[in-house]
Every structure is written in C-alpha cells, then in structure tokens.
C-alpha positions as CSV (number, residue, x, y, z in Angstrom):
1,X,14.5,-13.7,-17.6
2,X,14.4,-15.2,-14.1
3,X,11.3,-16.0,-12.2
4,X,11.3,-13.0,-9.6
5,X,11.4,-10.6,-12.6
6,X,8.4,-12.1,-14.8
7,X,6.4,-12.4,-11.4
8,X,7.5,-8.8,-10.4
9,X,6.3,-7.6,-14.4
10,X,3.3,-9.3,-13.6
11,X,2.2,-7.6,-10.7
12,X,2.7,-4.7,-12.0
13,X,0.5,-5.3,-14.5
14,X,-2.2,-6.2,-12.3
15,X,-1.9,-3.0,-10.7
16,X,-1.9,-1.5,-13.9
17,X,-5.5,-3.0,-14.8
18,X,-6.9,-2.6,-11.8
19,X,-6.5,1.4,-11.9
20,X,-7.4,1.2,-15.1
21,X,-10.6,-1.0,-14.9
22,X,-11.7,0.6,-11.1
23,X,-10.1,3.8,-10.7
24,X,-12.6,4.7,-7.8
25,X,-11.6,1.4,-5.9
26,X,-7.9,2.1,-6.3
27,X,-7.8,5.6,-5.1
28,X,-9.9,4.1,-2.2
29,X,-7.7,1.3,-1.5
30,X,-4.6,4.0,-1.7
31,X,-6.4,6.1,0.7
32,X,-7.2,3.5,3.4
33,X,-3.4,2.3,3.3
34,X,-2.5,6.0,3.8
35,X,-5.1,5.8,6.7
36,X,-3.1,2.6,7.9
37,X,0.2,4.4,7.7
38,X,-0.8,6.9,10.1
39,X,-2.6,5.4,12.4
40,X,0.5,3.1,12.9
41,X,2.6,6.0,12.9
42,X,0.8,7.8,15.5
43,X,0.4,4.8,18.0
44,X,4.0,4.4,17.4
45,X,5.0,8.0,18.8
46,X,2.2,7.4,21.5
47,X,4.1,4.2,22.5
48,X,7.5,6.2,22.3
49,X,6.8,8.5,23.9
50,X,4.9,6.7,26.9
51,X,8.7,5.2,27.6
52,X,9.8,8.3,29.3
C-alpha cells in the first residue's frame, strides 16, 4: 500500500469518528461549508455579471 492511500484511509476514518462521536457538530460543520459554497457562488455571479 502506498503512502497517499493509508493517509487517504485514515482520513476517512477520522471523518468517520467524528460523525459518529458529534453528530450535532458535523451536520453543523456540513451546513456552514454549504453556507460557504453559496455565498461564494453568489459573489461570483455578482462579479460576472458586473463585467457587462
């Protein structure tokens, strides 16, 4: 097994125990990136379409 794989299996075991051991915190950390995601998406299209 190469290094990239046992590190990649590893993080997802993190992630695995974290869910497990805070689901609340999870979901919450989920929801802010989804947050994230669309603010960047919308500044995006504001930028975009400022351009014309």
């Amino acid at each position: 097994m190469n290094l990239r794989k046992v590190i990649t299996w590893l993080a997802a075991a993190l992630v695995v125990l974290y869910v497990v051991q805070s689901p609340d915190d999870a979901a919450h950390v989920v929801r802010n990136a989804g947050d994230g995601l669309a603010v960047l998406a919308s500044s995006l299209a504001s930028f975009v379409g400022s351009l014309s």
